[in-house]
N, C-alpha and C positions, 0 to 999 in steps of 0.2 A: 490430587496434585502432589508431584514430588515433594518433601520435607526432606532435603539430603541435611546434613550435616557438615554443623556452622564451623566446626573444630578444622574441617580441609582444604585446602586452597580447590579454586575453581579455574583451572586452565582452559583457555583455547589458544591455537597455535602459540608464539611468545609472550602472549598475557599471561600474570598467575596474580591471584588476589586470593589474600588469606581474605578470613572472616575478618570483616572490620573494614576491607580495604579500598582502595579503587585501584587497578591496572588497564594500561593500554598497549596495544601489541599491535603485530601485524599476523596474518593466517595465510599459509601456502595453499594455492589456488591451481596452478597448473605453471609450466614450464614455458618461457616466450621462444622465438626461433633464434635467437642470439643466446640463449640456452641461462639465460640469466631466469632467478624464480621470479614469481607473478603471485603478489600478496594483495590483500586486503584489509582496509582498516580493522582492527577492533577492539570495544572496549568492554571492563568490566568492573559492575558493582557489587560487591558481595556482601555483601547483610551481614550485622552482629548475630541476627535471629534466623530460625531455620524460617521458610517458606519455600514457593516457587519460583521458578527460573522465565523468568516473562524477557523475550528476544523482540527487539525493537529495529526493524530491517529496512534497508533501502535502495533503491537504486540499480533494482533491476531492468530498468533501462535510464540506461545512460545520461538524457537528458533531464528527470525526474532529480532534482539535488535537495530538496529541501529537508532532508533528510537528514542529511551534513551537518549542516546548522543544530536543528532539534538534538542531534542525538551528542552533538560538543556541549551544549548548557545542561543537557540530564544530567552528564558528566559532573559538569561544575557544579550543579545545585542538588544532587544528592549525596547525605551525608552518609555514609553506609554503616556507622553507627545506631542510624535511625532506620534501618532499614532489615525487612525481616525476607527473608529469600537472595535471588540474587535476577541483576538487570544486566543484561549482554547488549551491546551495541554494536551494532553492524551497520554503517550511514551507507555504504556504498559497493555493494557485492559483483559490480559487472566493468571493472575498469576500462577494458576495451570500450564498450559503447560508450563512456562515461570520455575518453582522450579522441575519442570520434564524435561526440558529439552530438551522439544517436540512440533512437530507441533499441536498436538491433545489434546485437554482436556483431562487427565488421567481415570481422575473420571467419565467419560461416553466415552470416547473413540471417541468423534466427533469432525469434524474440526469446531471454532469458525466461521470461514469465509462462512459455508453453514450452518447456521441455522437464519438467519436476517429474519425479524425485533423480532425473537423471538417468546415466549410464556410464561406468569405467569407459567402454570400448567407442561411445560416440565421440560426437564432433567435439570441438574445444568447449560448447555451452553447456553440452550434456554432462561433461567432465567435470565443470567448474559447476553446472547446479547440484550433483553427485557431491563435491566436498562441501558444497553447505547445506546441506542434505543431512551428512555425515555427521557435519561439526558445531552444526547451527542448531537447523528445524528438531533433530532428533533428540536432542540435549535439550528445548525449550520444554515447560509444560504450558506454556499461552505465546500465543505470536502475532504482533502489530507488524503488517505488512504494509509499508507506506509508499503508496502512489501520487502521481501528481498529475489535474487536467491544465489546460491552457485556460485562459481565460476565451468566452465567459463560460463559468461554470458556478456553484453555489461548492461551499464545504460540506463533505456527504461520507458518510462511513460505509462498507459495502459489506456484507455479512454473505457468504458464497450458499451455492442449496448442498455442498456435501456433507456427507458427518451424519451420524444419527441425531434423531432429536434433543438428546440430552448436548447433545456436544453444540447443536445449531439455540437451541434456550440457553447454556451458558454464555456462547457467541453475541447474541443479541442483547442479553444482560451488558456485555463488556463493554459495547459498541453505545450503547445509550450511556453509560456510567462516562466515555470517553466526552462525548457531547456534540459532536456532530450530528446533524439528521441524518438516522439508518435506512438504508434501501438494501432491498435481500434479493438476489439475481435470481432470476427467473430462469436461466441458461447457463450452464455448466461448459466452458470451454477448459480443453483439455489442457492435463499438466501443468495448472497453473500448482505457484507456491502453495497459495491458501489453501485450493481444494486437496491436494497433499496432506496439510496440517490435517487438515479439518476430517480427510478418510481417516486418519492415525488417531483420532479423537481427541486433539487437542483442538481450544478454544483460540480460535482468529479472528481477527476485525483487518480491513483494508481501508483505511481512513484515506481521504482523496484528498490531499492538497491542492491550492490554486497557484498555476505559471512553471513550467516547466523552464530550465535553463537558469533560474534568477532565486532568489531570498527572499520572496516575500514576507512582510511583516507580521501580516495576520495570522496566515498559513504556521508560520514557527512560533508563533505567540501561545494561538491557541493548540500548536502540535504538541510543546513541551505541557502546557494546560492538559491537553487530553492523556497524555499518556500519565504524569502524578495522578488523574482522575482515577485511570484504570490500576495503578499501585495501592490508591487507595479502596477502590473498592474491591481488592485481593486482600485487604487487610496487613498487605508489606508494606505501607507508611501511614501514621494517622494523621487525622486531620479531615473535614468535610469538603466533598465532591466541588467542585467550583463549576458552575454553571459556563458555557462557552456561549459568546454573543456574537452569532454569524449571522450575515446576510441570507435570506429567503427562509430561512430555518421552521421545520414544522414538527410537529411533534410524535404524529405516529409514526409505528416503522410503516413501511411501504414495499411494495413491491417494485421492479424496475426494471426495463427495457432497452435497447441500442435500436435506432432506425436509420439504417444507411437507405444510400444513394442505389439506383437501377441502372443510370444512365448517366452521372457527373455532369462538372460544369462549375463555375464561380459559383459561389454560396454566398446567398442574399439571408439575414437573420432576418426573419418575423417577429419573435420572439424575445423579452427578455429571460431569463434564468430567474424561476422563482414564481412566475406567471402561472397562474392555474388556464388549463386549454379543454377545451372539450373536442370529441371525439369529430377527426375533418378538419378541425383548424389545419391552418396554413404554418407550420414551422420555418418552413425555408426554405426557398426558392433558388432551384439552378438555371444563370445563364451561359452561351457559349459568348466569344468574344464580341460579339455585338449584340447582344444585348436580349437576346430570342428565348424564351424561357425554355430550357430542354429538358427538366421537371420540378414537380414541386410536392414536397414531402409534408404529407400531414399528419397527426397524429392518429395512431389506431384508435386510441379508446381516448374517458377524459384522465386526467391526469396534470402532473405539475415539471414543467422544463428545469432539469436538476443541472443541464451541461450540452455544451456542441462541442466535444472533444477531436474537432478538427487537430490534426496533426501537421505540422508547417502551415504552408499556404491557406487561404481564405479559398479552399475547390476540395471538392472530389468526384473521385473516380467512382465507376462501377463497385459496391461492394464496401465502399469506403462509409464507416458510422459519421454520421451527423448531427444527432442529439441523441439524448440517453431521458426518459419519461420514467417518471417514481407516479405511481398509481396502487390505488389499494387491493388488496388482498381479498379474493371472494372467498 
């Protein structure tokens, strides 16, 4: 890991934090059509002592806030005297979908999280994941990538399959040290953040908050909890690990799954989140409007219901994920 030197301030766009300091700024992101610039919160903690640059992100799509919150009380309750490295705060990197109210860039219609590490020449998303690409991901040496499911779901850390081994064992190290139950994806979907990081060999965890659009209590309680977790076990603050008490929470890492929908339809729960299912259960049942079952999704293997990350409405479509299953590792 980096050890840059505590003697020079650490800038991102109008932030500058000598050693010792805290700064908050804004960072140029792209250009709006009324030609006014288009920024991005950020903040920075810069350590008395040399260490790592650990980036704490969010809000690659829009509706996912809880990020906001978390990353305002690191702010306040780290003292950067006491602190050996430096913590950059990004709560909210996709402002379009964030004033639309959505997962998806408006202005081009794509998910932030599948277009990394960008491009100068694409659309407005690939532009804007390109300057946090630039000014973020490639300046961190470990990066907490914070997402958020709706309810129900249990709090779940996600550790991606890219990276070489040493990069995917220090990944899982950080993810347990954080304290959610880790699940490690079995499915590589293109361009996200993480698997970016994690090709370039730095250590990433995607911790899953609960409730997209709102503040939950727990979700930032134990977000701000997870991440000192993870400072402390980089050895840039001391102090012992603090154990996080979340619902369904289990102890091995896991592996983990997405089972969508064939044919859509109102989504009937079977299941609560946290429930161990064996292989055929009945997860959840599609009706069409009166009431006709038009299928019904059961589990491949056995395993334990981590989340139905239904998006809006209680239905889907063809194609559309309906629960996500954490099952062990052969």
């Amino acid at each position: 890991m980096m050890e840059g030197a505590v003697k020079s301030a650490f800038e991102i766009g109008t932030a500058r934090a000598a050693a010792g300091e805290t700064s908050v700024g804004v960072l140029k992101v792209a250009v709006a059509m009324d030609a006014r610039e288009v920024t991005i919160p950020v903040g920075i903690v810069h350590g008395a002592r040399p260490g790592p640059v650990v980036l704490v992100e969010g809000g690659l799509h829009g509706i996912e806030i809880a990020t906001v919150e978390i990353c305002r009380l690191l702010k306040e309750r780290i003292v950067p005297a006491n602190l050996a490295g430096t913590l950059v705060l990004a709560p909210q990197v996709n402002p379009w979908a964030f004033l639309a109210s959505s997962r998806f860039t408006p202005h081009d219609s794509l998910d932030m999280n599948r277009v990394f590490p960008g491009a100068e020449g694409g659309t407005l998303t690939h532009q804007v994941a390109r300057v946090v690409t630039r000014e973020l991901l490639n300046r961190a040496d470990v990066v907490i990538d914070c997402h958020s499911c709706n309810p129900p779901s249990l709090h779940f850390t996600i550790v991606g399959e890219e990276g070489n081994a040493e990069t995917q064992r220090r990944s899982v190290e950080l993810a347990k040290a954080f304290g959610y139950p880790v699940v490690c994806a079995n499915t590589a979907y293109s361009g996200t953040l993480s698997g970016y990081c994690l090709e370039q060999g730095k250590p990433t965890i995607t911790p899953e908050f609960v409730f997209s659009r709102r503040f939950d209590r727990t979700s930032v309680e134990t977000g701000v909890t997870g991440v000192l977790n993870v400072l402390k076990h980089l050895n840039m603050l001391d102090g012992a690990i603090e154990p996080l008490d979340v619902a369904g929470a289990f102890g091995d890492v896991l592996a983990y799954r997405s089972i969508g929908a064939t044919n859509g339809g109102f989504c009937f729960l079977e299941q609560e989140c946290g429930v161990s299912v064996k292989a055929g259960d009945t997860l959840a049942v599609l009706r069409d409007f009166w009431g006709r079952e038009t299928e019904r999704i059961l589990a491949p293997q056995d395993g334990i219901v981590i989340a139905y990350p239904l998006q809006g409405n209680q239905a889907a479509g063809s194609g559309d994920k309906v629960a996500y299953l954490a099952y062990r590792m052969d």
